[in-house]
N, C-alpha and C positions, 0 to 999 in steps of 0.2 A: 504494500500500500504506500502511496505516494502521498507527501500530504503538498499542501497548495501554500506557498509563503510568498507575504506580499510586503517588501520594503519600500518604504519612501527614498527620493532617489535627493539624501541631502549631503550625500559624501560621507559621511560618520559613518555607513553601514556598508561601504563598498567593498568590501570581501569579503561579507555575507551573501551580499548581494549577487557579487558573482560567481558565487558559489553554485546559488538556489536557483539564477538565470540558466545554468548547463543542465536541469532537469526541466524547465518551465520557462516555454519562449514569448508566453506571454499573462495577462490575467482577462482573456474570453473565455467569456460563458459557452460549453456546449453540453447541451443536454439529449439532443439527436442522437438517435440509435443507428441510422443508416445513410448512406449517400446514394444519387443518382445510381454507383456501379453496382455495389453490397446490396442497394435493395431486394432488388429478387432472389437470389441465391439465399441471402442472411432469413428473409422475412419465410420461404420456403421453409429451410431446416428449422425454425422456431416454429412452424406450423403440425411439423411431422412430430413434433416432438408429444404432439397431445394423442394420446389414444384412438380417442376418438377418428381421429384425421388418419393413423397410422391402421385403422380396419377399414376404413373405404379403401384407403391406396389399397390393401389385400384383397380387397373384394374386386376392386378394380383389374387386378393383376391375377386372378384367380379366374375370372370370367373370361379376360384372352384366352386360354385354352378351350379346343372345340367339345372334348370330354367332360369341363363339368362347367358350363356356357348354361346358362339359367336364365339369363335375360341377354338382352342384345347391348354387346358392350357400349354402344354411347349412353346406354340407357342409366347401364351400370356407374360411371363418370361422370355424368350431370350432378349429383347430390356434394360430391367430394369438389369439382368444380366453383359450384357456387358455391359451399361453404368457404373454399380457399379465395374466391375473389371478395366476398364479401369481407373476409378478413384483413387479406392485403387491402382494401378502400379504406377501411378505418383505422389498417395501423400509418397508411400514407397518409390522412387524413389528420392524424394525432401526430407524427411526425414531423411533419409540414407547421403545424399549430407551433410545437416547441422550437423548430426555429427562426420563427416570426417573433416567437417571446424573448429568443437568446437574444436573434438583432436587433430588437429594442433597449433589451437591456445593455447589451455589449456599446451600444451608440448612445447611450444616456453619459451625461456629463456629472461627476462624481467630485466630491471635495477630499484633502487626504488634508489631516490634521497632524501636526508634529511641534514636539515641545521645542 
């Protein structure tokens, strides 16, 4: 665990300072889980990880074979489908949200007090 140290820049503290700077190149806020590339791939494997989502893919992949074929595979895929798009909407949707709030906060103008 890393922790987050924030010096005032008055010269008194300057090799704490740059110390603490060769782990932390800056003090922005990010609270986003994903980027444009990580989204799919990242938000996928956090989906599989639910039971739930891990027995349709089964069922899904259980139903390609012609021997024990129960329904017709798109049929079988539609459920697993929507469940996973609906979820990617809203973790993109919640995503999106926190980093409108980080760039608000990160661009807000801030006072730093020093004795």
């Amino acid at each position: 665990n890393k922790w987050r140290i924030v010096f005032p820049n008055n010269g008194r503290q300057w090799k704490d300072w740059k110390q603490a700077s060769t782990f932390y190149s800056g003090n922005r806020i990010q609270t986003t889980k994903y980027t444009w590339f990580t989204f799919l791939p990242q938000n996928l494997f956090e989906q599989f990880h639910r039971l739930g989502n891990l027995y349709f893919f089964f069922l899904v992949v259980l139903n390609w074979f012609p021997q024990v074929e129960v329904f017709h595979r798109e049929i079988t895929m539609l459920p697993l489908i929507v469940v996973l798009l609906a979820s990617m909407i809203k973790d993109a949707i919640e995503d999106y949200r926190k980093y409108r709030f980080d760039k608000m906060i990160n661009s807000s103008k801030t006072r730093v007090y020093d004795k």
